[in-house]
C-alpha positions as MATLAB code, in Angstrom:
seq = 'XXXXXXXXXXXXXXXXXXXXXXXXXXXXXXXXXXXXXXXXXXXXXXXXXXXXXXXXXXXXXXXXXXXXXXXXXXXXXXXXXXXXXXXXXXXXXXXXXXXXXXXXXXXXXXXXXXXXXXXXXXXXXXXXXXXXXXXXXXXXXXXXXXXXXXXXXXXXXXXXXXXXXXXXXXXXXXXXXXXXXXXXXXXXXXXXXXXXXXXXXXXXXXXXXXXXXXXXXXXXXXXXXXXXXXXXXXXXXXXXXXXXXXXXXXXXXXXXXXXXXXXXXXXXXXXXXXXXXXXXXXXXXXX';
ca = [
       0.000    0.000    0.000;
       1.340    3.893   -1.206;
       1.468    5.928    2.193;
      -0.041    9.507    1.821;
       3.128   10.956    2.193;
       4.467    8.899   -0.735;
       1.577    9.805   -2.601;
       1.628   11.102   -6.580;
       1.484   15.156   -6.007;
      -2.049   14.910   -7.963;
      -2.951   12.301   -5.367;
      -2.354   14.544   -2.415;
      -3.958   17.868   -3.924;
      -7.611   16.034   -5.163;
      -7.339   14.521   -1.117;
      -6.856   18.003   -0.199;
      -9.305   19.611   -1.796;
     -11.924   16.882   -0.895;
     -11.228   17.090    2.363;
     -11.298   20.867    2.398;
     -15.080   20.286    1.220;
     -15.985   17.885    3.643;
     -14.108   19.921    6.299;
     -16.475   21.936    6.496;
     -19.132   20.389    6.517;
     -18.401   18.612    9.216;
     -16.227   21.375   11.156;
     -18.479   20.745   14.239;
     -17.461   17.081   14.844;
     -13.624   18.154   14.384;
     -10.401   18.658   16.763;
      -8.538   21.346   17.280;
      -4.950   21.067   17.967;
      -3.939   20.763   20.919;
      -0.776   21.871   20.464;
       1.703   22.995   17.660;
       5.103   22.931   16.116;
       5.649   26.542   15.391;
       9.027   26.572   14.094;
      11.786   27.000   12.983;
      11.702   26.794    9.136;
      14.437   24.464    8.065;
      15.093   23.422   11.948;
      14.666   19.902   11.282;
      10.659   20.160   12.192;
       9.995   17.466    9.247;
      12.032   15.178   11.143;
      10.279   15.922   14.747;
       6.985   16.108   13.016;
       7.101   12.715   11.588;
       8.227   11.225   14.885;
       5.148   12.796   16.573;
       2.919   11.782   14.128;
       3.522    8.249   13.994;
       2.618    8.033   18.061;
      -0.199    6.295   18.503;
      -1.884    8.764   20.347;
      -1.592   11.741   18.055;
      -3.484   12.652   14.942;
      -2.584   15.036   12.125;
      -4.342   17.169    9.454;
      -5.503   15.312    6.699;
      -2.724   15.609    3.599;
      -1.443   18.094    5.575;
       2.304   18.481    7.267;
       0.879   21.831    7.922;
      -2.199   23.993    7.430;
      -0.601   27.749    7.688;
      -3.775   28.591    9.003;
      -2.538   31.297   11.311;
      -0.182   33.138    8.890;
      -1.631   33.074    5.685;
      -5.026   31.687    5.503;
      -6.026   33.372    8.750;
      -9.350   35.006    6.672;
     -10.992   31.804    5.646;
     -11.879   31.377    9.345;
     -11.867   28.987   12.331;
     -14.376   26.612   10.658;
     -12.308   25.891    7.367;
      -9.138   25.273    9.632;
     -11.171   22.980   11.932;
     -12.395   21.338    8.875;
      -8.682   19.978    7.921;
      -8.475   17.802   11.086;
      -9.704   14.160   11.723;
     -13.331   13.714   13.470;
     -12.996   13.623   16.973;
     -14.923   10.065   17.374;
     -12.759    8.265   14.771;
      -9.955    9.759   16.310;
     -10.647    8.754   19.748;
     -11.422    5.245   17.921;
      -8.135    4.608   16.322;
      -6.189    5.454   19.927;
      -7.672    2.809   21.491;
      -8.793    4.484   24.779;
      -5.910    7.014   24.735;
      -7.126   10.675   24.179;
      -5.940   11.621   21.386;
      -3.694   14.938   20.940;
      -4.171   16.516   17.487;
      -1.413   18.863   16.028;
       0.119   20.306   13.215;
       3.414   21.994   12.104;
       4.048   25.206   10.567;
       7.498   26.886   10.348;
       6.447   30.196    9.740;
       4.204   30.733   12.622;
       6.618   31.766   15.081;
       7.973   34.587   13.091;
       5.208   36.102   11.536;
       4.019   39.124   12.996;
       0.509   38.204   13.772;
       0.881   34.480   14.005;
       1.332   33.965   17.839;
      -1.636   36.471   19.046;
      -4.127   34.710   16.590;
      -2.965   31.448   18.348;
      -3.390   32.307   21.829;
      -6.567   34.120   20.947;
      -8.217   30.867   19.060;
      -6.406   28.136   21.006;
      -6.589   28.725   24.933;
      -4.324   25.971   26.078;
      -3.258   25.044   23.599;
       1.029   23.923   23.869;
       3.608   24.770   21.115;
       7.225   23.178   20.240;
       9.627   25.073   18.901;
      12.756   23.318   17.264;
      15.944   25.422   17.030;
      18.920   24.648   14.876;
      22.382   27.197   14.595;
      20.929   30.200   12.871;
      24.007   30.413   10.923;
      23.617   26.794    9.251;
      19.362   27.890    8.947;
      20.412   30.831    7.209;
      22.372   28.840    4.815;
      19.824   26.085    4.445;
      16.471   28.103    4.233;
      18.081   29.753    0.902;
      19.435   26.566   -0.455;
      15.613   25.429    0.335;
      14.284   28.752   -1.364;
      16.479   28.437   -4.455;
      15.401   24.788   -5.160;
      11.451   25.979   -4.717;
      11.912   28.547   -7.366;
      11.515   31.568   -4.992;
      15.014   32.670   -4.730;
      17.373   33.803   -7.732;
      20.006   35.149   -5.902;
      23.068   33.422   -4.526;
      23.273   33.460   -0.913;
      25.992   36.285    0.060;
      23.631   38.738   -2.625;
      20.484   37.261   -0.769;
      21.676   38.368    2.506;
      22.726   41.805    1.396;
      19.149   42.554   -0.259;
      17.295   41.399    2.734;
      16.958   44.660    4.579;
      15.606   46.017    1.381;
      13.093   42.984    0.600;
      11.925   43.264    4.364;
      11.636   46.829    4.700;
       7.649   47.831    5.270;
       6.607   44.344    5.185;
       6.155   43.655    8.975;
       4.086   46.978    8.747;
       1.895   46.136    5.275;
       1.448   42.544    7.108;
      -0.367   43.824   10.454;
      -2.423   46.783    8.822;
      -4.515   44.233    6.618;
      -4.655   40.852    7.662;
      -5.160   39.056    3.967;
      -2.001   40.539    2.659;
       1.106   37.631    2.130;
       4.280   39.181    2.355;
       6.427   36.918   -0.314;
       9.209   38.894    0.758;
       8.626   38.102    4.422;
       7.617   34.282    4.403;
      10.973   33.144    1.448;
      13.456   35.870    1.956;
      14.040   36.339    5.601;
      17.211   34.006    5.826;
      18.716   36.925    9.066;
      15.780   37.847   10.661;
      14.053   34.378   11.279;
      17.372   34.001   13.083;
      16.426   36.135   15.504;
      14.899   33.791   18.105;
      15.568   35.521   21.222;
      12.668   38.432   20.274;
      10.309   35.563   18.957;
      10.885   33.177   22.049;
      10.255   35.941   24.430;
       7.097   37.073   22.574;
       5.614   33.441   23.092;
       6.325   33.108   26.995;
       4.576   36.643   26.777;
       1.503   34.954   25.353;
       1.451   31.471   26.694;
       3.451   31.328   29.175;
       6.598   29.195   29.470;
       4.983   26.095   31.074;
       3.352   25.877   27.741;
       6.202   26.462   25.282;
       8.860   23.903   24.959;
      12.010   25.029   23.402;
      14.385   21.837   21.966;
      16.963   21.957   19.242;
      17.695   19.889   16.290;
      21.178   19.890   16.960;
      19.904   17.609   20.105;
      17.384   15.733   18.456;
      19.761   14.534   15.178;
      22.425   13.431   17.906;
      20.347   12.031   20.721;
      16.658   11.370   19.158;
      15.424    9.369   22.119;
      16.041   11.900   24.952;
      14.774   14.879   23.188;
      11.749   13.049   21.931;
      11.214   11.631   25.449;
      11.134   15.347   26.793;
       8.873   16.176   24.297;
       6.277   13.845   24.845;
       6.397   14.564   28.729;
       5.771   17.820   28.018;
       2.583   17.057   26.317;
       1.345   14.604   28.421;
       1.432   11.889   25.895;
       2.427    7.889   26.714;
       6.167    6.806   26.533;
       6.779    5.403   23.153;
       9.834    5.753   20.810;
       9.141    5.334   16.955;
      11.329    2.320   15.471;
      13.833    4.489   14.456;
      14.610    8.268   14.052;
      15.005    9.559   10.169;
      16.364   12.811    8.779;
      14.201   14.158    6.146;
      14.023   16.947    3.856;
      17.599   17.805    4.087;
      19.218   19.762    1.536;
      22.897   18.827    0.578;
      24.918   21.246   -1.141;
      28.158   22.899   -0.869;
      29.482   24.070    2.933;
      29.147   27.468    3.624;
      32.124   29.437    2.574;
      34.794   30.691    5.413;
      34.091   34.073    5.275;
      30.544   34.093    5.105;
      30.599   31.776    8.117;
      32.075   34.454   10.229;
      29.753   37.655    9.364;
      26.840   35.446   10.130;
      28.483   33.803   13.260;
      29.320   37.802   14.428;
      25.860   38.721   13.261;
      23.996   36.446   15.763;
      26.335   36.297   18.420;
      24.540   39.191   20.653;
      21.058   37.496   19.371;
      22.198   34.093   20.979;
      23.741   35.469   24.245;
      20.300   37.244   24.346;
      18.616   33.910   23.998;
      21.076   32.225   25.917;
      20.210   34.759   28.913;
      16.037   34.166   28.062;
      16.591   30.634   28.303;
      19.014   30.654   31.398;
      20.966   27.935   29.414;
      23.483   28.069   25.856;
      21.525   26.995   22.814;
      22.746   23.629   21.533;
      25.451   25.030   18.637;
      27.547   27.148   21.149;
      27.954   23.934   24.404;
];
């Protein structure tokens, strides 16, 4: 039997859209998450995302990795994003007597600039993972990610110097009308989404830190079970450990050059002592 995720793309988009239909329809028999992976894009949150997903007692969206609900489709309402998640009764049927936890994963909800306050607003309670990785190895990846998407045209060192430029207004045009995508925002922010200290602290703001757990991929690619242990306390799921613990949707390529190395390692060292001092521990890439 073909897996969804294995799927033929045509496959996956007439699921999608059928399910978008029947959605909702049915919106009033659905789950909402109970908690989410908000980030970081390119922070290994396929790999985490997977392992979640295959516990027993957790359900996904249907076709769906992610809905970006809250950062791009936030008009279509609570009803359509309710509409992309399983029926509670089946879900409760296939755990077997374990409530089940639904979730999803989007990397761009922790750094968009309305993302977190629609979440806290149209989720009380709910819990949210965020997976770090070394911003300057992100950086690097997110535009070799970009450039193989068809988004980005520029090599990396002319990427970062036209960021400021791309960026500039777009925070602003984003929170004065609530339908507007920023392309520049969401595929060219390879610096700024770097900045985790100012996005961390805006979270504990809004939920609180008992319901934020921050992990890093750096962790989780060299000791899977202990990070994915943690994780699952912090939810309040059962102990269980997937058969094994696969990298996906890596991008190889060529290693960052020398020089560019050290601007972005000087660029972010004030944002990570920042986070370092938030967290009241060093972030994985600098132990």
């Amino acid at each position: 039997m073909i897996s969804r995720r294995d799927a033929p793309q045509w496959v996956k988009e007439a699921g999608r859209a059928a399910t978008r239909a029947g959605g909702r329809l049915t919106s009033g028999t659905r789950m909402l998450p109970d908690f989410l992976m908000v980030g970081t894009q390119r922070g290994g949150t396929t790999s985490l995302f997977r392992a979640l997903a295959a516990h027993p007692a957790t359900v996904q969206p249907n076709f769906h990795k992610g809905v970006h609900y809250f950062d791009v489709n936030y008009p279509r309402g609570l009803a359509w994003y309710r509409g992309h998640f399983p029926v509670r009764a089946l879900a409760e049927r296939r755990t077997q007597g374990t409530a089940p936890q639904a979730f999803e994963s989007a990397g761009y909800y922790m750094h968009h600039p309305l993302a977190p306050e629609r979440i806290a607003r149209d989720l009380p309670g709910v819990k949210l993972i965020v997976l770090l990785r070394d911003p300057v190895v992100r950086a690097y990846s997110a535009h070799k990610h970009e450039l193989a998407r068809g988004f980005e045209t520029e090599p990396f060192e002319r990427a970062l110097d036209l960021e400021p430029e791309r960026l500039a207004g777009e925070v602003e045009k984003i929170k004065a009308d609530p339908s507007y995508v920023s392309h520049g925002h969401r595929h060219h922010s390879y610096l700024d989404r770097g900045h985790y200290a100012d996005q961390i602290e805006r979270l504990f703001a809004l939920f609180g830190r008992d319901r934020v757990h921050v992990a890093f991929a750096e962790d989780f690619f060299s000791e899977p079970e202990a990070c994915y242990d943690s994780i699952l306390e912090f939810l309040g799921l059962p102990p269980w450990r997937p058969e094994s613990f696969e990298r996906h949707n890596a991008r190889p390529g060529s290693p960052l050059p020398d020089d560019l190395q050290r601007r972005l390692a000087d660029h972010y060292a004030p944002w990570d002592d920042k986070l370092a001092a938030l967290l009241g521990a060093e972030p994985a890439w600098r132990r």
